[in-house]
Jmol script that loads the backbone (N, CA, C; Angstrom):
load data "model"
ATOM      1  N   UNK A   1       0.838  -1.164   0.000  1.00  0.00           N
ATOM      2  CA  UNK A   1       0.000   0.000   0.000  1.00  0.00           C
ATOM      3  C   UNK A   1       0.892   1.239   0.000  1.00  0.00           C
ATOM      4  N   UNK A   2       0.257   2.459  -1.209  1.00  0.00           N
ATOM      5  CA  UNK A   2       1.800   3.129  -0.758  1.00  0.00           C
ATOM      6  C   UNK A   2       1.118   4.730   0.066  1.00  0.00           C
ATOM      7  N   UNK A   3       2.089   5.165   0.191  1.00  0.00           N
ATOM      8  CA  UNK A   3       1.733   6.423   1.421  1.00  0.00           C
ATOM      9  C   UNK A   3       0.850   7.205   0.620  1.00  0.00           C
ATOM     10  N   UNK A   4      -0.028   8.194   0.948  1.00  0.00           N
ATOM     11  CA  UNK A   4      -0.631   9.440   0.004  1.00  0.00           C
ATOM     12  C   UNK A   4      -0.145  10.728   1.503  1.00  0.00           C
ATOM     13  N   UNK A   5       0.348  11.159   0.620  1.00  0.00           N
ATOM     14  CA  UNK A   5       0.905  12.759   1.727  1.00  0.00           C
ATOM     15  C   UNK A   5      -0.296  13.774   1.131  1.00  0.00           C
ATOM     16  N   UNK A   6      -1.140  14.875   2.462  1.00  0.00           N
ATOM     17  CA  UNK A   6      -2.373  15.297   2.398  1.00  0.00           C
ATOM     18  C   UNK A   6      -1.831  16.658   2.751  1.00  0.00           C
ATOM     19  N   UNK A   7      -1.570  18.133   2.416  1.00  0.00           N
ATOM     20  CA  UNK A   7      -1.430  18.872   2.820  1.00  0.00           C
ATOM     21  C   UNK A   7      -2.852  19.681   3.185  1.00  0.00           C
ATOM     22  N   UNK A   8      -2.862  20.328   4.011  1.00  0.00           N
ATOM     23  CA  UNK A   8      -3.657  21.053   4.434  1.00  0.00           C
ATOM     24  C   UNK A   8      -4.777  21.908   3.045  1.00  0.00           C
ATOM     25  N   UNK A   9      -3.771  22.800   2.434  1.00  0.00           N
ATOM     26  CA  UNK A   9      -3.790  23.758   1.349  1.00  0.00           C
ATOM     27  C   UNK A   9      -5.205  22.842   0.241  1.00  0.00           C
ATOM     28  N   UNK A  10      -4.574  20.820  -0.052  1.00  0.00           N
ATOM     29  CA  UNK A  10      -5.346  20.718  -0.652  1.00  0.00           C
ATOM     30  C   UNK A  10      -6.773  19.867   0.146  1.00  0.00           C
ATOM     31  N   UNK A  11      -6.775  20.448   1.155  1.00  0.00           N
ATOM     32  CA  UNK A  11      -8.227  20.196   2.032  1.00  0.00           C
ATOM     33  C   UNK A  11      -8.805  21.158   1.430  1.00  0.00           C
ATOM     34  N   UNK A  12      -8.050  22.101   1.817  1.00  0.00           N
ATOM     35  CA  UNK A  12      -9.172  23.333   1.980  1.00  0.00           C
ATOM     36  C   UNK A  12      -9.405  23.667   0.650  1.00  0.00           C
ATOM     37  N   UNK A  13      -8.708  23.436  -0.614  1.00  0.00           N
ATOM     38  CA  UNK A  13      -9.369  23.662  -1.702  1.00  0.00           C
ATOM     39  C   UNK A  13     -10.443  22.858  -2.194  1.00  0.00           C
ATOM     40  N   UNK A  14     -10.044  21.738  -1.837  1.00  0.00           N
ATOM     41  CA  UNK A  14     -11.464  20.672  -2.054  1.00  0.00           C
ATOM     42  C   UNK A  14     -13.015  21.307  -0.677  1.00  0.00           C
ATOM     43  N   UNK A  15     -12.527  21.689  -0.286  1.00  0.00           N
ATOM     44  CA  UNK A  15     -13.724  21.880   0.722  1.00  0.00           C
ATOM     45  C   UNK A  15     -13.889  23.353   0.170  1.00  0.00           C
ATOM     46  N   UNK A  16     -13.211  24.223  -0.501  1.00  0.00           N
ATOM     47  CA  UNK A  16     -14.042  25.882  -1.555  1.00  0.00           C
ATOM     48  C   UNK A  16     -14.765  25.141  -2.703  1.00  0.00           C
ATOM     49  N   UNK A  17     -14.157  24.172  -3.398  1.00  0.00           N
ATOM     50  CA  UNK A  17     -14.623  23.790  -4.452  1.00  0.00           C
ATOM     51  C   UNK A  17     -16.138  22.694  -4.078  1.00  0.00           C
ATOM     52  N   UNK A  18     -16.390  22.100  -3.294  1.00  0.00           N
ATOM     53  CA  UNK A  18     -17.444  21.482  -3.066  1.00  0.00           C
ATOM     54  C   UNK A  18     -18.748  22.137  -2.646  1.00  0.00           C
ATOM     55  N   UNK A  19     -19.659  22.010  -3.447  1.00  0.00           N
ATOM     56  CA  UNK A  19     -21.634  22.588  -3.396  1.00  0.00           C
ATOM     57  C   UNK A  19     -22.025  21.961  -2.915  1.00  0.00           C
ATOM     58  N   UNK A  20     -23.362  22.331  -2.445  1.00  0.00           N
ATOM     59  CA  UNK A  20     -24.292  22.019  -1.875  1.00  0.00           C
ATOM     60  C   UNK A  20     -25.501  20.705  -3.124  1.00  0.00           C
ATOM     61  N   UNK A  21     -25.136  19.645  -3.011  1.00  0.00           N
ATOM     62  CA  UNK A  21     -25.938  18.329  -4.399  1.00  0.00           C
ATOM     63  C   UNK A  21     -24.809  17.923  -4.676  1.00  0.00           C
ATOM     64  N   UNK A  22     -23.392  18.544  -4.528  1.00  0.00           N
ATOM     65  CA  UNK A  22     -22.323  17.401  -4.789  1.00  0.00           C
ATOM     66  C   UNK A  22     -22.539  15.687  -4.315  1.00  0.00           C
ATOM     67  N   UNK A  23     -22.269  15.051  -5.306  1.00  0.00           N
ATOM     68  CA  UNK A  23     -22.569  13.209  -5.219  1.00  0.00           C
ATOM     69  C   UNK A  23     -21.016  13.037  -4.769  1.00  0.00           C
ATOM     70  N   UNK A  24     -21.274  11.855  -3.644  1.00  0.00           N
ATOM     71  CA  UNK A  24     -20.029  11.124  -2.893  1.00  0.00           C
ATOM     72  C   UNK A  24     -20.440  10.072  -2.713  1.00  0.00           C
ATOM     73  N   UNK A  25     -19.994   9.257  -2.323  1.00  0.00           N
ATOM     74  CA  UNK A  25     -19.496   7.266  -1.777  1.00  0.00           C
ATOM     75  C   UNK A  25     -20.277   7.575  -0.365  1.00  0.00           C
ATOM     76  N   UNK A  26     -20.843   6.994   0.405  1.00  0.00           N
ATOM     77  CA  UNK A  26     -20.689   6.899   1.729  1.00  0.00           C
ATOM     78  C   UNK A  26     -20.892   5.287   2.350  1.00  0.00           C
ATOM     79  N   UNK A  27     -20.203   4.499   2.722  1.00  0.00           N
ATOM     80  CA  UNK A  27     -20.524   3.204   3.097  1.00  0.00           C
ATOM     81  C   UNK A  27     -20.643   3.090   4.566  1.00  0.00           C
ATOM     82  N   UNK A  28     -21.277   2.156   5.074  1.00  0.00           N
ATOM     83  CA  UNK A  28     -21.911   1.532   6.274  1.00  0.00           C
ATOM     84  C   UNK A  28     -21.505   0.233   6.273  1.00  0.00           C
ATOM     85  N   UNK A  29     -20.925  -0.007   8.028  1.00  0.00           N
ATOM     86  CA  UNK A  29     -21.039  -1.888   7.611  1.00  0.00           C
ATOM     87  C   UNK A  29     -22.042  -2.285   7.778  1.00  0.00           C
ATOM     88  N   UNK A  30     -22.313  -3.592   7.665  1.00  0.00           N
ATOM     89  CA  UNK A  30     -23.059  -4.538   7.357  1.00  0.00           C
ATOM     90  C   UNK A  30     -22.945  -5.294   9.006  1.00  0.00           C
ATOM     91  N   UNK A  31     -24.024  -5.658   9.545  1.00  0.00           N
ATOM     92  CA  UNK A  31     -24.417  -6.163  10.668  1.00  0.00           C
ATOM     93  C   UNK A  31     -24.182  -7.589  10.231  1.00  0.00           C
ATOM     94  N   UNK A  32     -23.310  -8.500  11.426  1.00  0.00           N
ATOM     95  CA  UNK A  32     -23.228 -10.003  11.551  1.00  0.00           C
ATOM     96  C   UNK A  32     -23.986 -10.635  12.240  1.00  0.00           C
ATOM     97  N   UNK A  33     -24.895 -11.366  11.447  1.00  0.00           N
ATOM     98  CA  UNK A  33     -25.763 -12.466  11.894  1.00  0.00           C
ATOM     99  C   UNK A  33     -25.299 -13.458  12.253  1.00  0.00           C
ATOM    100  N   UNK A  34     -25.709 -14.337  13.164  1.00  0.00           N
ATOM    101  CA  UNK A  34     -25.462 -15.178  13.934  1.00  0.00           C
ATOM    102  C   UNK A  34     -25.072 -16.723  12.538  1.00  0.00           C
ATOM    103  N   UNK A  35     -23.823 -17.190  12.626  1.00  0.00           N
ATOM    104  CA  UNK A  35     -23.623 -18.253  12.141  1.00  0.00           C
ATOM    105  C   UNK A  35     -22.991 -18.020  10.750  1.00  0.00           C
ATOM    106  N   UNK A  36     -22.712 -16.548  10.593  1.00  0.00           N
ATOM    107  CA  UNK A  36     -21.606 -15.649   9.223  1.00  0.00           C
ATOM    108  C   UNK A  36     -20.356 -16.088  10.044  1.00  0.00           C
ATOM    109  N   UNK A  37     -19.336 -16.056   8.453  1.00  0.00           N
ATOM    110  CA  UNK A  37     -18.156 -16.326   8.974  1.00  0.00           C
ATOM    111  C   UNK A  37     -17.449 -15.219   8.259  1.00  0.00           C
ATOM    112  N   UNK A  38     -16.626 -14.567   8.665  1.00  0.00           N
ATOM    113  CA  UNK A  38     -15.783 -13.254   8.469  1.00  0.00           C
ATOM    114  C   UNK A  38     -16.183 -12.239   7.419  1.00  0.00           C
ATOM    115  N   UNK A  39     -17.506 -11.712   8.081  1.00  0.00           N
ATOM    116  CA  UNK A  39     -17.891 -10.639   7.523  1.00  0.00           C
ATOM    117  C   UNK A  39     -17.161  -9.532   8.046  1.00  0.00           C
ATOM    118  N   UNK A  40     -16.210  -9.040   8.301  1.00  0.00           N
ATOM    119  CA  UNK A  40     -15.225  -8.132   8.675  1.00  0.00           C
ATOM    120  C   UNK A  40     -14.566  -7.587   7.249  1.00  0.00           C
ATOM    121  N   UNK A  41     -15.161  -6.370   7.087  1.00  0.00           N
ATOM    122  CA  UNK A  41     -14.534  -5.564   5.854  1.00  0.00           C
ATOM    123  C   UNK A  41     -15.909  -5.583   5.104  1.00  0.00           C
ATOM    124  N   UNK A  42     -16.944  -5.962   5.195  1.00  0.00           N
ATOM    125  CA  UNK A  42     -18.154  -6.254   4.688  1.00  0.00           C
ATOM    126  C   UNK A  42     -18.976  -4.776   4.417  1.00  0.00           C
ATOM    127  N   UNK A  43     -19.393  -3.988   3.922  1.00  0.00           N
ATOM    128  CA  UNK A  43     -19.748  -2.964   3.511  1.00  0.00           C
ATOM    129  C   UNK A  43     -20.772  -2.395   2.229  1.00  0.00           C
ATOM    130  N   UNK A  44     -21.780  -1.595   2.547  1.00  0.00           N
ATOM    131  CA  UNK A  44     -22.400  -0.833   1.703  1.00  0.00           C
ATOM    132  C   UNK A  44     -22.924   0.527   1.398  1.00  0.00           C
ATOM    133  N   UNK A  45     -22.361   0.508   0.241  1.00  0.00           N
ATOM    134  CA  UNK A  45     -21.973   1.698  -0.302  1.00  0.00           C
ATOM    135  C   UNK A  45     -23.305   2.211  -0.766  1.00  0.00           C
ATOM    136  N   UNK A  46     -23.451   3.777  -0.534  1.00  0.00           N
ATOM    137  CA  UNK A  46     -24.903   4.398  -0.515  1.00  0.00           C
ATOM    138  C   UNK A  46     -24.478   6.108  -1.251  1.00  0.00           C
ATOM    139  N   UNK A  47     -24.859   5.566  -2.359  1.00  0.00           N
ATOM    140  CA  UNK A  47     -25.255   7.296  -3.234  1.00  0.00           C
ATOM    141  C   UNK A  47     -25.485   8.438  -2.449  1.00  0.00           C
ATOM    142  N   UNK A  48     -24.956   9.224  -1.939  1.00  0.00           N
ATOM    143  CA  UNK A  48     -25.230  10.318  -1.057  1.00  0.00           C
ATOM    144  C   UNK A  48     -24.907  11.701  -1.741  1.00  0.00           C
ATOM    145  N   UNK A  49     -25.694  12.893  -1.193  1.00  0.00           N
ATOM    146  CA  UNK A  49     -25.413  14.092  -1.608  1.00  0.00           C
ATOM    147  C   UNK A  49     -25.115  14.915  -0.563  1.00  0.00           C
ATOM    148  N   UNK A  50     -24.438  15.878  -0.360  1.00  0.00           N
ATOM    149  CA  UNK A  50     -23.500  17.009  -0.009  1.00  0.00           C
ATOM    150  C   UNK A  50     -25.076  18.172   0.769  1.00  0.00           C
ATOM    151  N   UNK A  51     -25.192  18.049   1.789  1.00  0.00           N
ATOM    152  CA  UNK A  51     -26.394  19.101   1.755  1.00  0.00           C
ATOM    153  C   UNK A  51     -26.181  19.980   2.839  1.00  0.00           C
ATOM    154  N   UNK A  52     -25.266  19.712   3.957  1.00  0.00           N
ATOM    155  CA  UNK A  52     -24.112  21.319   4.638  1.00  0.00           C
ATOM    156  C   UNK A  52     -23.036  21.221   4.721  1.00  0.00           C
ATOM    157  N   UNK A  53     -22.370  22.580   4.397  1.00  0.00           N
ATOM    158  CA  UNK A  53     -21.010  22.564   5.258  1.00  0.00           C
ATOM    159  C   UNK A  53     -20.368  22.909   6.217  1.00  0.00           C
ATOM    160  N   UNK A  54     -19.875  21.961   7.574  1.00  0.00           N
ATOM    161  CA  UNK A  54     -19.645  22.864   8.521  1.00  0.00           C
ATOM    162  C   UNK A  54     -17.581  22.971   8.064  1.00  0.00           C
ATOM    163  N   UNK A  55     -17.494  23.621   8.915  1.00  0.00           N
ATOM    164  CA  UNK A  55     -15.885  24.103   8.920  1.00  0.00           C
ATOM    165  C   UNK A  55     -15.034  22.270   8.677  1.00  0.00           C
ATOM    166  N   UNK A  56     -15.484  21.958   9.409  1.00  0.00           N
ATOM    167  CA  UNK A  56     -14.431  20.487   9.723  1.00  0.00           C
ATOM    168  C   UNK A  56     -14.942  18.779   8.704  1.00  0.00           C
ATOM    169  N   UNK A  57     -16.641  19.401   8.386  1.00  0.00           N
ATOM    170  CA  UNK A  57     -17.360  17.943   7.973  1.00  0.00           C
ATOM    171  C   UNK A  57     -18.315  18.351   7.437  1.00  0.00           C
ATOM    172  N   UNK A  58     -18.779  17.776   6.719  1.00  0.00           N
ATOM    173  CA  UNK A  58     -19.831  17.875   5.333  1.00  0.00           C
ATOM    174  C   UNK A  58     -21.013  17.044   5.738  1.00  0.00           C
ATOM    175  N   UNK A  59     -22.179  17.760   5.961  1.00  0.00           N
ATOM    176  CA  UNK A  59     -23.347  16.504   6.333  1.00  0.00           C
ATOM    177  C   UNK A  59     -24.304  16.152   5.138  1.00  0.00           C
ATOM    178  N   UNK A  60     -24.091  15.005   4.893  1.00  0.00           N
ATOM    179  CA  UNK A  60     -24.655  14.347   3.654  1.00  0.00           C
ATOM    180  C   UNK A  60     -26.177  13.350   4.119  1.00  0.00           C
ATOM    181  N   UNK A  61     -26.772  13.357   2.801  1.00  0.00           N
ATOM    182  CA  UNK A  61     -28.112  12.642   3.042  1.00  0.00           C
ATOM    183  C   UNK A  61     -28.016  11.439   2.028  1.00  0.00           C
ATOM    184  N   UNK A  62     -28.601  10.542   2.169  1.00  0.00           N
ATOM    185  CA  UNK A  62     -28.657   9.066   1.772  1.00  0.00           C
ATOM    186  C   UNK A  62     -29.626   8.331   2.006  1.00  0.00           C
ATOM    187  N   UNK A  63     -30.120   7.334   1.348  1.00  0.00           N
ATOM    188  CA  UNK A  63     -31.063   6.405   1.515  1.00  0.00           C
ATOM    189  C   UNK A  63     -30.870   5.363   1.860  1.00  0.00           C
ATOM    190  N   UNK A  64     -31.539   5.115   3.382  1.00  0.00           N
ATOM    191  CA  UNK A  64     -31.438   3.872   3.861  1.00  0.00           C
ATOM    192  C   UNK A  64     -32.385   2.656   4.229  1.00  0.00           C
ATOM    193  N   UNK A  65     -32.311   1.599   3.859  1.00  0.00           N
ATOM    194  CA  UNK A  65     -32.761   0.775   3.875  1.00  0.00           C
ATOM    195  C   UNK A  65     -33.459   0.232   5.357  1.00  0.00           C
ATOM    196  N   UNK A  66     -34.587   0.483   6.058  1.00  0.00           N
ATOM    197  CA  UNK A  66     -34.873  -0.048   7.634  1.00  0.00           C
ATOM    198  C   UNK A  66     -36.043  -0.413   7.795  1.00  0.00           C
ATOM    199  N   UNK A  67     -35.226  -1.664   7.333  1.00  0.00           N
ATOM    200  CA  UNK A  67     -36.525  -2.813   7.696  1.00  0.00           C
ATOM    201  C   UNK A  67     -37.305  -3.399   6.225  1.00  0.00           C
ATOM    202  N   UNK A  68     -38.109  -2.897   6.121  1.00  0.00           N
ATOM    203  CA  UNK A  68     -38.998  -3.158   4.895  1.00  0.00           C
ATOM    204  C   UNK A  68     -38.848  -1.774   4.192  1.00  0.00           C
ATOM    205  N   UNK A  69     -38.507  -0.222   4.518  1.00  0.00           N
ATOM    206  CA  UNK A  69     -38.658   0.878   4.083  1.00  0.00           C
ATOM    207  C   UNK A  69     -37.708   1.389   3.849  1.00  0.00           C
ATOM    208  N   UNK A  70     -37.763   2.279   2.856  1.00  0.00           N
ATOM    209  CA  UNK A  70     -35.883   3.290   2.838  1.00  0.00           C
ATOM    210  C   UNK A  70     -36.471   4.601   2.628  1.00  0.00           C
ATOM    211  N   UNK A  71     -36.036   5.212   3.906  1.00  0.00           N
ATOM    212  CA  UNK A  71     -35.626   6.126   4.544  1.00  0.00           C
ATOM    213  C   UNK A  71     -34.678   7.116   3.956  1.00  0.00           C
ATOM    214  N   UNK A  72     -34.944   8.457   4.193  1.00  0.00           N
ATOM    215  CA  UNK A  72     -34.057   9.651   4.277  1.00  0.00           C
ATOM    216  C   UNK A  72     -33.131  10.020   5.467  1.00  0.00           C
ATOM    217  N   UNK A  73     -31.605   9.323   5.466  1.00  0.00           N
ATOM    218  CA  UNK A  73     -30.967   9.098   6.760  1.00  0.00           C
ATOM    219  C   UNK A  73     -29.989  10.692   6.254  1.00  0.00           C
ATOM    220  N   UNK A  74     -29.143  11.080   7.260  1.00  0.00           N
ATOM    221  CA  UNK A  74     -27.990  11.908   7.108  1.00  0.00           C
ATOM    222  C   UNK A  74     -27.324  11.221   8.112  1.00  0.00           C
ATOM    223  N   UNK A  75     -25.607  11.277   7.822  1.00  0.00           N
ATOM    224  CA  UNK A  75     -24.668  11.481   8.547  1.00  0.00           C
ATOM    225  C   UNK A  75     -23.507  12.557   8.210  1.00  0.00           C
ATOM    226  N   UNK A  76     -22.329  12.676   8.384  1.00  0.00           N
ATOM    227  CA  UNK A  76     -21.364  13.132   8.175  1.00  0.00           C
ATOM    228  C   UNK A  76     -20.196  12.345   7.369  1.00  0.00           C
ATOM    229  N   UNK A  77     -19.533  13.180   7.111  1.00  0.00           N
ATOM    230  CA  UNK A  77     -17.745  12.852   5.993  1.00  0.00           C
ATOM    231  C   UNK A  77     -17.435  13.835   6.638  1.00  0.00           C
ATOM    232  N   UNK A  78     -15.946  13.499   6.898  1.00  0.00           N
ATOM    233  CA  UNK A  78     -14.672  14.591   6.862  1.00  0.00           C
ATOM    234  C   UNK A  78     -14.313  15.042   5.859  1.00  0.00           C
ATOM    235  N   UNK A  79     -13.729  15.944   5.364  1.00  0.00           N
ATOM    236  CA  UNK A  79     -13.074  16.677   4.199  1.00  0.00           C
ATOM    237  C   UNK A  79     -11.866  15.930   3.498  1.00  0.00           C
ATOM    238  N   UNK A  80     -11.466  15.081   4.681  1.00  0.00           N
ATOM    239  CA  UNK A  80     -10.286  14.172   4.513  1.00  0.00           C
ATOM    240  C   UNK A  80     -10.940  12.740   3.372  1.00  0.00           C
ATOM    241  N   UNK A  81     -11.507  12.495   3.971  1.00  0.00           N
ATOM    242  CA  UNK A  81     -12.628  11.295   3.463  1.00  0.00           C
ATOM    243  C   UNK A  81     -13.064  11.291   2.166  1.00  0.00           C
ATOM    244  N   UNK A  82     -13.070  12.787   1.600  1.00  0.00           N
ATOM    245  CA  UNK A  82     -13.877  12.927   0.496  1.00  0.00           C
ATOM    246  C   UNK A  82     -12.808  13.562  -0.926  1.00  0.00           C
ATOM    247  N   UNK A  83     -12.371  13.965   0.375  1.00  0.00           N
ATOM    248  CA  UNK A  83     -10.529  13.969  -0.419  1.00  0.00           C
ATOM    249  C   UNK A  83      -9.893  12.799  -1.206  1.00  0.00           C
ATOM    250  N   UNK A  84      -9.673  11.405  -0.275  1.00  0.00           N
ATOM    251  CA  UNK A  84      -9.054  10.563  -0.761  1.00  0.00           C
ATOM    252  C   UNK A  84     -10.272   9.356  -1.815  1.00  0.00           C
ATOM    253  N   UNK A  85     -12.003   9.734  -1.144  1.00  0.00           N
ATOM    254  CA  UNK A  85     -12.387   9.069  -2.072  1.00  0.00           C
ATOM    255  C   UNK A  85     -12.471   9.798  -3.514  1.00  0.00           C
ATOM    256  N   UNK A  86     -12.041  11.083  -3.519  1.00  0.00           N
ATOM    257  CA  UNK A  86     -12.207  11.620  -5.367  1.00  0.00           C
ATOM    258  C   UNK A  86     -10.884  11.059  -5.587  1.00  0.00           C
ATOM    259  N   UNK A  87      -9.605  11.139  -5.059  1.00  0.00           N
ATOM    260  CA  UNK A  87      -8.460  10.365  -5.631  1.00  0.00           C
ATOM    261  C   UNK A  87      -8.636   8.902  -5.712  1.00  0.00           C
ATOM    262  N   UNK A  88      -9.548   8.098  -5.141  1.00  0.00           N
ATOM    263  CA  UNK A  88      -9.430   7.046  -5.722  1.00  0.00           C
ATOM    264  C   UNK A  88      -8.009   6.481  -4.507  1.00  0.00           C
ATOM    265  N   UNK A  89      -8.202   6.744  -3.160  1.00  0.00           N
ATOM    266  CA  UNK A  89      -7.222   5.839  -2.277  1.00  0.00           C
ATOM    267  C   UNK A  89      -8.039   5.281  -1.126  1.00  0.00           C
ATOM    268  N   UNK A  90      -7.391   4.537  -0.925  1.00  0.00           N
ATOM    269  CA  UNK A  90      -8.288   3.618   0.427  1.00  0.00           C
ATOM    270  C   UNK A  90      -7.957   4.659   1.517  1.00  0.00           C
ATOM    271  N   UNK A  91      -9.079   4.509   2.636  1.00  0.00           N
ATOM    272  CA  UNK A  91      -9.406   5.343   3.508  1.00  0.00           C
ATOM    273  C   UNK A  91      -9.483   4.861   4.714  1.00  0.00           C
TER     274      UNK A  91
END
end "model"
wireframe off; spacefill off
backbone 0.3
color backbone group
């Protein structure tokens, strides 16, 4: 795996350059049911959009799946996060 060096300078340009409907990655793990064998690293990935910005983290909205219904969930990304997923590096 090789290093990615993150300067500050290109945070903060990715965080001037990012709107409000910008599309990102956001994944969730996946809950282990009784009698799975190494679901560890197990994950799903959910179409999300960009809908505030605070200084440090971006709160995004997504559709989630609960139960029988999918839902309008939000959480958060770091600037860091959204950084290395437009480059295309593991996080």
């Amino acid at each position: 795996m090789t290093e990615v060096t993150v300067s500050l300078k290109d945070i903060e340009a990715l965080k001037e350059s990012l709107k409000h409907g910008d599309k990102v990655t956001y994944s969730t793990p996946v809950a282990k049911f009784f009698g799975e064998d190494n679901v560890r690293g197990n994950r799903i990935l959910h179409k999300a959009k960009i809908v505030k910005k605070l200084q440090h983290l971006a709160i995004i909205e997504y559709n989630a799946k609960r139960g029988n219904k999918t839902v309008k969930a939000q959480s958060t990304m770091t600037y860091k996060e959204i950084y290395f997923q437009r480059r295309g590096c593991a996080w």
